[in-house]
C-alpha positions in Angstrom: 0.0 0.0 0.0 1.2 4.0 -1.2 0.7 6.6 0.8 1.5 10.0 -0.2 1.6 12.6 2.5 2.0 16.2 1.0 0.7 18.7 3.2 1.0 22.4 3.0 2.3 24.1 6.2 0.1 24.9 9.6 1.1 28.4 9.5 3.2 29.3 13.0 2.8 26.0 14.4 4.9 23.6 12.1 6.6 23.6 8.5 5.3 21.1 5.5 8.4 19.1 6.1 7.6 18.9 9.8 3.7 18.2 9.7 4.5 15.4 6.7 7.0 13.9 9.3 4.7 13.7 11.8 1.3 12.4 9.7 3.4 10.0 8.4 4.5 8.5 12.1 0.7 8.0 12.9 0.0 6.6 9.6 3.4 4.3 10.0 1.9 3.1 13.6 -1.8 1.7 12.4 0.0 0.5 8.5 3.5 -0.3 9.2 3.7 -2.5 6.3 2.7 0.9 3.9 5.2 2.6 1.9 5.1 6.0 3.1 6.0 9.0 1.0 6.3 12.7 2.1 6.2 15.5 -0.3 5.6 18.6 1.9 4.3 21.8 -0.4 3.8 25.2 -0.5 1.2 27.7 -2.6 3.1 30.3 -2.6 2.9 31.0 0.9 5.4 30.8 3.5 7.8 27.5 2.7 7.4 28.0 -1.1 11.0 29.4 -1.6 12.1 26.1 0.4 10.9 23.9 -1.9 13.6 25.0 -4.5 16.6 24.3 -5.2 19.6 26.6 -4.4 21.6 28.5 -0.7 19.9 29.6 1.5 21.2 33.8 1.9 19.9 35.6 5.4 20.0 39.3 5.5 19.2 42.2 7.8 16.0 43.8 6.6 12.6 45.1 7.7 8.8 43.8 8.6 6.1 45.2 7.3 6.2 47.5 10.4 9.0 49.0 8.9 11.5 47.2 12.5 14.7 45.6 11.6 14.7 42.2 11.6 16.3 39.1 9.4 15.4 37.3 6.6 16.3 34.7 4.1 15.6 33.5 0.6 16.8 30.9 -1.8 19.8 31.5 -4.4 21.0 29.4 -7.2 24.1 30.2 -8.8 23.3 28.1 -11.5 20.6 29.3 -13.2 20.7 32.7 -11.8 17.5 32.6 -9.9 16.4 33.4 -6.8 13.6 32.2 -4.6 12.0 35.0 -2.2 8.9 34.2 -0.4 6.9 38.1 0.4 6.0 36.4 4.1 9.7 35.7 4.7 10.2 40.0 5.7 6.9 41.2 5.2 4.9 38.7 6.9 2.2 38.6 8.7 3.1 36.4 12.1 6.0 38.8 12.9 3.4 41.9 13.0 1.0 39.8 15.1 2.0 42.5 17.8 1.5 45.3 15.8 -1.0 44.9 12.8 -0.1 47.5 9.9 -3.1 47.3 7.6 -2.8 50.7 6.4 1.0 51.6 7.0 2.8 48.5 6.5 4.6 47.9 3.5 6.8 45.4 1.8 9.9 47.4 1.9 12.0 44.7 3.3 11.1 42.0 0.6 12.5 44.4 -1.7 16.1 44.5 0.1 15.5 40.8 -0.4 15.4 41.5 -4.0 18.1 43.8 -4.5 20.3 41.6 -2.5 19.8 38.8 -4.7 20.2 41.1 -8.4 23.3 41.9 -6.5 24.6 38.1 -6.7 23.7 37.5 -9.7 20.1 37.0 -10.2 18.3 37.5 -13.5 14.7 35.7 -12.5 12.8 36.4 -9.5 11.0 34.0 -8.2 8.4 35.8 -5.3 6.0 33.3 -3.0 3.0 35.8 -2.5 1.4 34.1 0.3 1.2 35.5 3.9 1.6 39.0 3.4 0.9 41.5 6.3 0.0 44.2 3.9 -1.9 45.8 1.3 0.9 48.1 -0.5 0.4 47.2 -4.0 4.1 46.5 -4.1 4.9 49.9 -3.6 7.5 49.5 -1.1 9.3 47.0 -2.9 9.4 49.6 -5.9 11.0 52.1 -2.8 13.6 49.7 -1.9 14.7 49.1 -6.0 14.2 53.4 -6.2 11.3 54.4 -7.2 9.3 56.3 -4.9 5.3 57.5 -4.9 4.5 60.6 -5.4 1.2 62.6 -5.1 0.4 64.9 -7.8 2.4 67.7 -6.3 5.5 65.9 -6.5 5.7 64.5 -2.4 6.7 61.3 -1.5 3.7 59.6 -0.3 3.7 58.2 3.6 4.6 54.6 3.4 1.8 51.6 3.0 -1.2 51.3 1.2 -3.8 53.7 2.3 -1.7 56.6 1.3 -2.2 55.6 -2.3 -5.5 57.4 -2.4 -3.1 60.3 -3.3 -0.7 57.8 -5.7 -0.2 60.0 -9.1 3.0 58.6 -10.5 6.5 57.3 -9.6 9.7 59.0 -9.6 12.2 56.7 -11.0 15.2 58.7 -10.9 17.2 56.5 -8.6 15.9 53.5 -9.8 18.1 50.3 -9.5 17.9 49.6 -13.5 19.3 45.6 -13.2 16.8 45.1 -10.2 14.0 46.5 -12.2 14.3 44.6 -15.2 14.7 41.1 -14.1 12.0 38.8 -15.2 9.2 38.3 -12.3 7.7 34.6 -12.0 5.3 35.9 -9.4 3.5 32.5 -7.4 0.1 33.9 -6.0 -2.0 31.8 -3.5 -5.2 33.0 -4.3 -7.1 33.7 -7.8 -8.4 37.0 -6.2 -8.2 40.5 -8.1 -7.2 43.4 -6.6 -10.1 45.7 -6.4 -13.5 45.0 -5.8 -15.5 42.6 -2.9 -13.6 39.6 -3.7 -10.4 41.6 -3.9 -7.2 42.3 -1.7 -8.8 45.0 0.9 -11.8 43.2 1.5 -11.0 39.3 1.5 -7.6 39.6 2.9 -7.9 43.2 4.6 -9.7 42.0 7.8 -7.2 39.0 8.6 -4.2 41.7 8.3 -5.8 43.7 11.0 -8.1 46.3 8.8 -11.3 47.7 10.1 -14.2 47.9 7.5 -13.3 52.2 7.3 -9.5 50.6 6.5 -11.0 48.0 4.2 -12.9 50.7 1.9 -10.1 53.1 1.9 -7.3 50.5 1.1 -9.7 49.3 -1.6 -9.9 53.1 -3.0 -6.1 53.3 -3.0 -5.6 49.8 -4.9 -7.8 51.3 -7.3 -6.3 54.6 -8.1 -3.3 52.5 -7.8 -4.1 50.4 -10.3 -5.6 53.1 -12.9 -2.5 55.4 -12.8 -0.6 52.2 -13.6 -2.5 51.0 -16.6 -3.3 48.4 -14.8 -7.2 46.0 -15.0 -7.8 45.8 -11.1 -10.1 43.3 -12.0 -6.7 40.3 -13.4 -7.3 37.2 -12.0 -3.8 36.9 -9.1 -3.4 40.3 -8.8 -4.8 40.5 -5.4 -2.2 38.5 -4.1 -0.1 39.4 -1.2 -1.7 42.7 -1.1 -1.7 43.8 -4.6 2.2 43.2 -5.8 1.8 42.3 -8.8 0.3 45.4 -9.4 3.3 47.7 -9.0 5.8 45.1 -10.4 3.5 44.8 -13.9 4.0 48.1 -13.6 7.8 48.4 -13.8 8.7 46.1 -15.7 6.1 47.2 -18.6 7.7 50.9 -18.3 11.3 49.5 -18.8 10.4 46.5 -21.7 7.5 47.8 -23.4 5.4 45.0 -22.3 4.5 42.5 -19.7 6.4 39.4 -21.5 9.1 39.8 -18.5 5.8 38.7 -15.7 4.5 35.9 -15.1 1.8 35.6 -12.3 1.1 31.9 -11.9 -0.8 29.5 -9.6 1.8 28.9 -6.8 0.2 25.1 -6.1 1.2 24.4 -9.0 4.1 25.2 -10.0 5.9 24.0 -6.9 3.3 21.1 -7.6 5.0 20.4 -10.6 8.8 21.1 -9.6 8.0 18.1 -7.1 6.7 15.6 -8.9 3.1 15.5 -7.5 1.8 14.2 -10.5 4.0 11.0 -10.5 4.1 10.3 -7.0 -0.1 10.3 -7.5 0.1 8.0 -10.0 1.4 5.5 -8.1 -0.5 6.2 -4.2 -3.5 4.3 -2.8 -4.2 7.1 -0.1 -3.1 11.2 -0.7 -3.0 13.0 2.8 -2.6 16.8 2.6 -3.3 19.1 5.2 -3.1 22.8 6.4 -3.5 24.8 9.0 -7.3 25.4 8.7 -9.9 23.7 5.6 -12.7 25.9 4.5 -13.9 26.9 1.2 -10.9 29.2 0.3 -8.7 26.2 0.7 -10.6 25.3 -3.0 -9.2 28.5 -4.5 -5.4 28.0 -5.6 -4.4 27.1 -2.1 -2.2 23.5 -1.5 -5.0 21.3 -0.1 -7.7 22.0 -2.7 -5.2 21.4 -6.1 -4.1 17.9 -4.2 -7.1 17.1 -3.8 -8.5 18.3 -7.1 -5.4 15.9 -8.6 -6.3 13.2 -6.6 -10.1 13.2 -8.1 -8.7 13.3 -11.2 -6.5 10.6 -10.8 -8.5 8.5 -8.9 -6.8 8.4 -5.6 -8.4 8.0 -2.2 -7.4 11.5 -0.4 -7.4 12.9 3.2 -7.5 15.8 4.9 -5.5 17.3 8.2 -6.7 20.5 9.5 -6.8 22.7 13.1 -10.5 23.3 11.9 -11.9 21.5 8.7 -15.0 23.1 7.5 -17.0 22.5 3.3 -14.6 19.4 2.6 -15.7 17.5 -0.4 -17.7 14.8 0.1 -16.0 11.6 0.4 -12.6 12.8 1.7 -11.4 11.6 4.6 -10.8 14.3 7.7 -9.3 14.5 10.8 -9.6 17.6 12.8 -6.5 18.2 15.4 -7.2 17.9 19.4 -6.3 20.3 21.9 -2.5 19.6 22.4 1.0 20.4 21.1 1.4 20.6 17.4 3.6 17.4 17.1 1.5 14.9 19.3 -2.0 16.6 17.2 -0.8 15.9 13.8 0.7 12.3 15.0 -2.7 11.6 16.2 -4.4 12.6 13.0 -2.4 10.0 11.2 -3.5 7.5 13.6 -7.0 8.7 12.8 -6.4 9.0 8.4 -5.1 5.4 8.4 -7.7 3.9 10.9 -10.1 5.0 8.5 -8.6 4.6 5.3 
């Protein structure tokens, strides 16, 4: 019997490498003649950059409250590319103290950036997920030089609900190599950036933003997005607060198009640079798990593509979840019990393979 354990990570309480290892002990104590397999995943979220290939570079930098702190991202020599997930500096758990709906910005994933153009990197790859702000991507334009400026030529205040007042950019100190890399940008979610299934009002309210923040931060994405040519309605561009708004931005002013961006499903694609597909074809039982199952979970996130390519392929699949609400009908589920992260997800093994 196959077993395929490929979880995305419980956000703050374990890694997808971690929560794999410990499904697949419960699974290994109730089946210890199955072969067990562990693919942990990412969506773009936090973990995403991990799951490519390269060395590992750790940097001063700053949150999204703008306080110095330290993060890494993923560099390979070899093909000039580096992996940078947004949540790695700009992230929402290290703001849990201080929520920055309206000021925060993603500055420090743009030292990230620069840091990595100045090793060598030609292609960015940027894990959207987890973001603790709604900036539009305007502070990583800041940190490659080009600032936003209201229509009387000030720098705006940093974060997103000073874009109300957005008119242009001034790109005189603009770090041309940074700028004109080519963007794979791996969003989480299918959500646009305007509108009431956009950034502000989906994704506002779990960064901290009130429903007077919510409407405002939604105004600013918008003027945002029309004084950057931009359709705030694009599928992805809602992700991690709106980035790929400012970044379509940039790299159209300096090429003349958007060929150089690529906003993709981030599932999939670090679906596909594992081997999901394979290691599907050959499983009996597909557990994947995250922190908490609801009907988002169905929209670009890890657990609802595995399970989507499990149906497809025919494969018996499973859920693990702190709170598992709207799973499909047939999937197996089990819900994790009041206790520390490593003894809850070995239990729900137990529980997965007892029913399987």
């Amino acid at each position: 019997m196959n077993i395929l354990i490929a979880p995305d990570s419980f956000k703050g309480t374990a890694t997808a490498a971690l929560a794999a290892e410990y499904i697949a002990t419960g699974v290994a104590e109730v089946l210890p003649d199955s072969s067990i397999t562990t693919l942990p995943l990412a969506d773009g979220g936090e973990g995403t950059a991990a799951c490519f290939s390269g060395s590992s570079i750790t940097l001063p930098t700053t949150d999204a409250a703008g306080r110095l702190t330290e993060a890494s991202y993923v560099y390979n020599a070899e093909t000039c590319e580096a992996f940078i997930d947004i949540a790695a500096a700009s992230g929402l758990p290290a703001v849990q103290d201080n929520l920055v709906p309206t000021t925060g910005d993603t500055y420090g994933s743009g030292v990230l950036i620069a840091d990595a153009v100045s090793r060598g990197a030609r292609r960015i790859t940027l894990g959207l997920g987890g973001s603790a702000t709604v900036d539009g991507g305007t502070g990583i334009l800041v940190a490659l030089g080009a600032t936003p400026m209201n229509k009387e030529g000030h720098p705006l205040r940093q974060g997103g609900a000073a874009l109300v007042d957005f008119d242009h950019f001034d790109t005189a100190q603009l770090n041309i190599p940074a700028a004109s890399v080519e963007w794979v940008l791996l969003a989480d979610v299918t959500a646009p950036a305007t509108g009431p299934t956009g950034a502000a009002a989906v994704f506002g309210p779990q960064k901290g933003a009130s429903e007077t923040d919510v409407d405002k931060l939604d105004q600013a994405l918008a003027t945002l997005c029309e004084r950057c040519g931009i359709d705030p309605e694009r599928p992805g561009f809602g992700a991690a607060g709106g980035v790929p708004i400012a970044l379509t931005w940039l790299s159209t002013m300096l090429h003349g198009t958007e060929d150089a961006v690529h906003v993709l499903p981030g599932a999939q694609v670090v679906a596909q640079s594992m081997g999901l597909d394979q290691q599907l074809a050959e499983a009996d039982l597909v557990i994947t798990g995250e922190g908490s199952f609801d009907s988002q979970s169905l929209t670009g996130k890890v657990t609802g593509m595995v399970l989507e390519l499990a149906e497809r392929a025919q494969v018996r699949s499973a859920i693990v979840a702190g709170k598992i609400s709207d799973a499909p009908a047939g999937v197996l589920t089990a819900e994790l019990i009041d206790a520390d992260v490593r003894t809850q997800l070995i239990d729900a093994g137990r529980r997965i393979a007892a029913q399987f």
